[in-house]
C-alpha positions in Angstrom: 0.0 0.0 0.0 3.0 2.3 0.3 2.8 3.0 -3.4 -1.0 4.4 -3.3 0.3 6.5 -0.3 3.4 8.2 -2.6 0.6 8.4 -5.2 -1.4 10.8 -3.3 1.2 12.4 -1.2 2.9 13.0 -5.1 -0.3 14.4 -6.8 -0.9 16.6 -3.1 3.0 18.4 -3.5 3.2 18.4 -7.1 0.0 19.5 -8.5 -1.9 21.4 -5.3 -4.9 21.1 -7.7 -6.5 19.4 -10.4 -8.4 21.9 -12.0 -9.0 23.8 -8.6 -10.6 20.2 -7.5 -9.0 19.8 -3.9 -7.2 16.1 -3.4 -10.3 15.3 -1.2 -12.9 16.5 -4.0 -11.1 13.9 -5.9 -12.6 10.4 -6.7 -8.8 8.2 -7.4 -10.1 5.5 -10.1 -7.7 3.0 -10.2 -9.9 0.3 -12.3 -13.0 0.5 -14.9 -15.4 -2.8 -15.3 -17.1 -2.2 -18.5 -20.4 -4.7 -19.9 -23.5 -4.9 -22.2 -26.6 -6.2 -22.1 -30.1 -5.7 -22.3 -28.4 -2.4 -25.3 -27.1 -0.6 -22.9 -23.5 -0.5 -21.4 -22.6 -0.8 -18.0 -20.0 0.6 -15.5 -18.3 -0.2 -12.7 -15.8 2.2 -11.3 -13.2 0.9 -8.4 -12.5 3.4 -6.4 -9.5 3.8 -3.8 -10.6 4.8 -0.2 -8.2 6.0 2.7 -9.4 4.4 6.0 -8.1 5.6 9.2 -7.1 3.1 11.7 -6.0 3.5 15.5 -2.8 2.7 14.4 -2.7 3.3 10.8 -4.1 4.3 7.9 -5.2 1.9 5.5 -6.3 2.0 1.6 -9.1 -0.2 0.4 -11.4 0.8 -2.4 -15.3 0.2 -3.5 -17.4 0.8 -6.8 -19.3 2.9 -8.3 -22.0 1.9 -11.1 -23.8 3.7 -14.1 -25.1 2.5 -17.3 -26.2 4.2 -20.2 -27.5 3.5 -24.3 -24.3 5.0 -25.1 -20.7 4.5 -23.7 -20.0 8.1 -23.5 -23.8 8.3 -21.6 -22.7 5.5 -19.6 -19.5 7.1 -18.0 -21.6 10.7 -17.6 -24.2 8.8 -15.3 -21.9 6.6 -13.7 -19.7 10.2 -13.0 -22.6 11.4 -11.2 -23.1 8.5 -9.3 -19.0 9.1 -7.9 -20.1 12.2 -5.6 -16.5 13.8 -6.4 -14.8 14.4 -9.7 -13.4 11.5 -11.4 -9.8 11.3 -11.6 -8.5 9.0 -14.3 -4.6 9.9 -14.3 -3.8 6.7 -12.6 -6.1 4.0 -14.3 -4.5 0.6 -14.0 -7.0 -1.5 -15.6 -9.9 -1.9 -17.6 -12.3 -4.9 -17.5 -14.2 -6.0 -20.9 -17.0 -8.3 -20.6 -17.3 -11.0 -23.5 -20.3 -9.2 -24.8 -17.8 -6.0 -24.9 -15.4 -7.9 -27.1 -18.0 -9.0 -29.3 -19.2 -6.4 -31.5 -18.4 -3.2 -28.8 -14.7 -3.7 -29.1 -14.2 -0.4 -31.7 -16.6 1.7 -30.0 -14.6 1.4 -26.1 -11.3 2.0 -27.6 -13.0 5.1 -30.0 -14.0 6.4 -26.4 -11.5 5.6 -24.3 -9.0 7.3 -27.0 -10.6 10.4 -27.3 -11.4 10.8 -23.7 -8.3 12.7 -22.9 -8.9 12.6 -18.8 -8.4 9.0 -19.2 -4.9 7.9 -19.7 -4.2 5.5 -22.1 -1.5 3.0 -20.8 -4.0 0.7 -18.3 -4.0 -2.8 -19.0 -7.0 -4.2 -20.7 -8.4 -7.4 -19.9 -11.6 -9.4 -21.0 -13.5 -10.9 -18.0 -14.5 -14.9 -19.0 -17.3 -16.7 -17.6 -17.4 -14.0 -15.3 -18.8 -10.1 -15.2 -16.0 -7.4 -14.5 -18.4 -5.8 -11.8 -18.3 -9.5 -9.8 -14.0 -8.9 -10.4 -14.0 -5.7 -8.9 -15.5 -5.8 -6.1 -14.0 -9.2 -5.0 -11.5 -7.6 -2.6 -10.3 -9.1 0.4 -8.0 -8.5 3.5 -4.9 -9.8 1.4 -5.6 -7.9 -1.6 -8.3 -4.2 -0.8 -7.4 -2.8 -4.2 -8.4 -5.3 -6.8 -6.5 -3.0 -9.5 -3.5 -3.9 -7.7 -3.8 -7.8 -7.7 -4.6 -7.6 -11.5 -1.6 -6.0 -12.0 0.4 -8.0 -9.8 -0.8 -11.4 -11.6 0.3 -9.4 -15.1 3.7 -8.2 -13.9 4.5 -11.7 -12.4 3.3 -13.6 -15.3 6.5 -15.5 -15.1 5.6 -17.2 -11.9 2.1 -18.0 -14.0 4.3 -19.6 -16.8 3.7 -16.7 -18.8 0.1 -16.1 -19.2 0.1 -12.8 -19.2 0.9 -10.0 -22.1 1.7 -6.7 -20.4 1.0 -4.4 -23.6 -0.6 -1.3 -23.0 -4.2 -0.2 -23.9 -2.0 2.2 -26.0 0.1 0.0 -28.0 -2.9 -2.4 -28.4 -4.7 0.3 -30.4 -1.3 1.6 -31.9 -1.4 -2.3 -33.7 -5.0 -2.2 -34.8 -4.1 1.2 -36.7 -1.0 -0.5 -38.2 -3.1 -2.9 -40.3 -0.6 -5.6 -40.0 -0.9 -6.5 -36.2 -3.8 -8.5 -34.8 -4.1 -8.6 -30.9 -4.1 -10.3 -27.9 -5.7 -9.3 -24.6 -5.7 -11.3 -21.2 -8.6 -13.0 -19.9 -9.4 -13.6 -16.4 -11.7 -15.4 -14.0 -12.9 -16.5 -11.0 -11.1 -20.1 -10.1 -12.3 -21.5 -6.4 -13.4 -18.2 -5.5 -9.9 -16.6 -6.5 -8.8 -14.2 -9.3 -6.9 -16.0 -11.7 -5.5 -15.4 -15.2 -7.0 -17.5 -18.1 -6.4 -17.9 -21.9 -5.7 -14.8 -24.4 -8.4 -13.6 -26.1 -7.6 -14.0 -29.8 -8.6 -11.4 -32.6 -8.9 -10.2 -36.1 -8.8 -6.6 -36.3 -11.2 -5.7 -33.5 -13.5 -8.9 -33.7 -13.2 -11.2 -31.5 -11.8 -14.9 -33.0 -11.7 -17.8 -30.1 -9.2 -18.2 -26.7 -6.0 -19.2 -26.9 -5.6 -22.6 -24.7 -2.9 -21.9 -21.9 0.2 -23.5 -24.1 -0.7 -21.5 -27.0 -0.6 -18.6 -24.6 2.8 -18.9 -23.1 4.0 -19.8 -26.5 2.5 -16.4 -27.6 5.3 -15.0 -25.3 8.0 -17.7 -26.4 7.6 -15.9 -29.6 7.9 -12.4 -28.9 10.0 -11.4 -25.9 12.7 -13.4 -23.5 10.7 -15.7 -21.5 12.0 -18.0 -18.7 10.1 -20.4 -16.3 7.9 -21.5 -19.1 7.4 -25.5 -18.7 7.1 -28.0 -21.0 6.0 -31.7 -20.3 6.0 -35.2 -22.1 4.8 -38.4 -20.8 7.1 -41.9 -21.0 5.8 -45.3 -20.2 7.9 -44.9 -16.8 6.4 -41.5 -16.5 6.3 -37.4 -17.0 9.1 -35.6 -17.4 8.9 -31.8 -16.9 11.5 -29.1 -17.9 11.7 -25.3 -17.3 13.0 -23.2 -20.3 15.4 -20.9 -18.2 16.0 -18.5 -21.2 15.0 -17.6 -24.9 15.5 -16.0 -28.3 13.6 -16.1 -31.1 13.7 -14.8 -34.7 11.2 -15.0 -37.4 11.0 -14.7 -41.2 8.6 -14.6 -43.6 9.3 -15.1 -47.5 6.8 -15.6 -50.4 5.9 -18.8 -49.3 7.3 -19.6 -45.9 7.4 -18.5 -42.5 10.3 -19.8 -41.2 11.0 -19.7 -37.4 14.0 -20.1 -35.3 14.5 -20.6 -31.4 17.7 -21.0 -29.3 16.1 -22.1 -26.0 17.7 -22.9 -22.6 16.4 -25.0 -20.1 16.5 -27.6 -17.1 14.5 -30.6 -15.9 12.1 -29.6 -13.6 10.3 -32.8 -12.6 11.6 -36.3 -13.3 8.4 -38.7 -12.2 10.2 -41.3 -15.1 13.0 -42.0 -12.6 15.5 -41.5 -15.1 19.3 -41.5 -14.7 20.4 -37.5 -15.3 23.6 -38.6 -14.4 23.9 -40.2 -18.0 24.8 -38.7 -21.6 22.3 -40.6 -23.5 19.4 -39.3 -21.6 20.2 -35.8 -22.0 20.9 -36.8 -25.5 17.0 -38.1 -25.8 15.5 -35.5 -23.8 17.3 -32.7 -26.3 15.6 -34.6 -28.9 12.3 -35.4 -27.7 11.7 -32.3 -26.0 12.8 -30.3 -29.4 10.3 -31.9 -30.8 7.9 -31.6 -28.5 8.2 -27.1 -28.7 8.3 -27.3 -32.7 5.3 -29.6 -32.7 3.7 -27.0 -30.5 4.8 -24.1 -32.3 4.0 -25.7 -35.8 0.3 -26.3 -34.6 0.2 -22.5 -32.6 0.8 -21.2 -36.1 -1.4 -23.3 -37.8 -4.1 -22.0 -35.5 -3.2 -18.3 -35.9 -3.6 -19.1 -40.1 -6.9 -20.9 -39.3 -8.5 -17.8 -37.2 -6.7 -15.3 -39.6 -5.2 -13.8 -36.8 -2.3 -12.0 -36.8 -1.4 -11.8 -33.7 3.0 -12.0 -34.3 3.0 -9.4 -36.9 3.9 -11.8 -39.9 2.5 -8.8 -42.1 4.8 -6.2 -40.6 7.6 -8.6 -41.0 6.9 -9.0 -44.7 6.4 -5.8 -45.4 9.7 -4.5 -43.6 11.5 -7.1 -45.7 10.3 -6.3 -49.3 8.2 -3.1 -48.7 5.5 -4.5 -50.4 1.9 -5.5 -49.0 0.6 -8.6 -48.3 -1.9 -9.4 -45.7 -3.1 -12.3 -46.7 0.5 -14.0 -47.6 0.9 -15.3 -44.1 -2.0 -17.4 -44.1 -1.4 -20.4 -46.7 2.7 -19.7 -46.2 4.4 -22.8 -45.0 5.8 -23.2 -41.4 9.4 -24.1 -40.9 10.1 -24.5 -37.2 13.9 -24.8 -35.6 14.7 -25.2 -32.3 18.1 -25.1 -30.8 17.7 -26.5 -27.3 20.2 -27.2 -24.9 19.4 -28.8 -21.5 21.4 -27.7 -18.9 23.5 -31.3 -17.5 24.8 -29.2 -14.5 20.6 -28.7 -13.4 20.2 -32.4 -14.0 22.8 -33.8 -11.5 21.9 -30.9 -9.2 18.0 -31.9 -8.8 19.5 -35.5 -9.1 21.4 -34.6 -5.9 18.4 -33.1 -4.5 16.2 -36.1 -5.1 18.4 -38.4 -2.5 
């Protein structure tokens, strides 16, 4: 909570004002829940709420709702439901519904644009099997400030084997204008009464295409940035062996016909529930081999999926177009997919867990 306290202590010495608004004529929005149903769009604000304790002073937070035929008549109403002036400066997140994402998509990120009190470099995420009003105000004792254990999940994705995508509302949008970049967003739910993160919402241009399953999600990330802690598994007769990719680099190409894709990947064995020796050459010899095959299997059929839903979510046009300055959105689609992956098991983490299994 020390963080919400320099927030306000910061906007309090460097700004005296917003607007002539007093800090405590100010309503601190630090997450917006966004729906539709029944036409109309609905609201949910959360809040942030200084509460004075014997001891200490504490920062939880609580909603606000409004709903209107319109999404800019939705925010006026839900405004006057606040009771002090909205103050957007420090929006963390923004909740989509699944009825958002499908068909309402252009029209939120129109508004949200061109509302210049609302900063543009939240997180956006789509709410799945759940509503973002029942997200926000699931608070608890460990976690006051929803906002903040969104964000938390996002910025820790590698502890979530990278389901997470921490691209701004801003570059989001920056991609759709680009007409060669399809999106991703986050999903999340409610898991056991817990906020969790879910699959990617996939798209084509702003409609909405399917979810990404959870592989296809972390691969997603193997793709385009350094990832570590992403697992892989394969099952032997004797039983599953897990490993942990401990770093990354990737580099794609596309040609006229082909999209060709190459991966220098790091890793280590995580689990060995096959009992086997790691103390011998030949196995790390197989498991290099299997497991290679194993990620370009994977990657070969997370491409083949993009090509299915027409999504361009790695940018194939971009990468085309950089190359030969010429168009072609729809190249990528029927191109063939040449996967290599250069994978080297670390031998020093086998005898180490080895050591660590006696």
């Amino acid at each position: 909570m020390k963080k919400i306290f320099i927030l306000i202590i910061t906007i309090l010495l460097l700004s005296g004002c917003y607007d002539n608004v007093e800090l405590n004529n100010l309503a601190i929005i630090t997450g917006i829940g966004i729906d539709y149903y029944d036409n109309e769009f609905y609201l949910t604000y959360e809040i942030l709420n200084d509460i004075k304790t014997e001891n200490n002073m504490t920062m939880k937070s609580f909603i606000a709702e409004g709903h209107g035929k319109t999404i800019s008549e939705a925010f006026i109403n839900t405004n006057y439901k606040v009771g002090k002036k909205p103050y957007f400066a420090h929006l963390k997140i923004a909740l989509l519904s699944e009825s958002v994402i499908n068909g309402n998509l252009d029209k939120i990120s129109d508004y949200l644009l061109r509302d210049t009190d609302i900063r543009d470099e939240f997180i956006a995420l789509v709410t799945k099997d759940v509503s973002p009003k029942e997200i926000l105000q699931h608070n608890s004792d460990n976690y006051p400030v929803v906002s903040d254990l969104i964000m938390d999940l996002v910025n820790n994705e590698q502890y979530n084997n990278n389901l997470a995508t921490d691209e701004t509302f801003q570059n989001i949008v920056a991609k759709l204008a680009s007409n060669k970049y399809d999106i991703v967003l986050n999903s999340i739910t409610l898991e056991n009464n817990e906020i969790s993160l879910n699959d990617f919402c996939l798209f084509n241009g702003y409609l909405f295409k399917n979810y990404l399953n959870n592989n296809y999600s972390s691969l997603y990330n193997l793709l385009t940035k350094n990832v570590f802690n992403l697992k892989f598994l394969k099952d032997y007769p004797e039983g599953t062996i897990i490993i942990n990719i401990t770093g990354s680099e990737s580099d794609i190409k596309v040609a006229s016909e082909n999209i060709n894709i190459q991966l220098k990947l790091e890793g280590k064995v995580l689990e060995n529930n096959a009992n086997f020796n790691l103390k011998n050459e030949k196995t790390y010899n197989r498991l290099n081999k299997d497991f290679t095959k194993v990620i370009k299997d994977d990657v070969t059929n997370f491409i083949k999926t993009l090509q299915n839903n027409k999504s361009d979510i790695l940018g194939f046009s971009d990468i085309y177009y950089k190359n030969t300055r010429k168009e072609n959105h729809n190249l990528w689609q029927k191109a063939q997919i040449n996967v290599q992956v250069d994978l080297k098991i670390n031998t020093k983490g086998f005898i180490f867990e080895v050591e660590n299994e006696k």
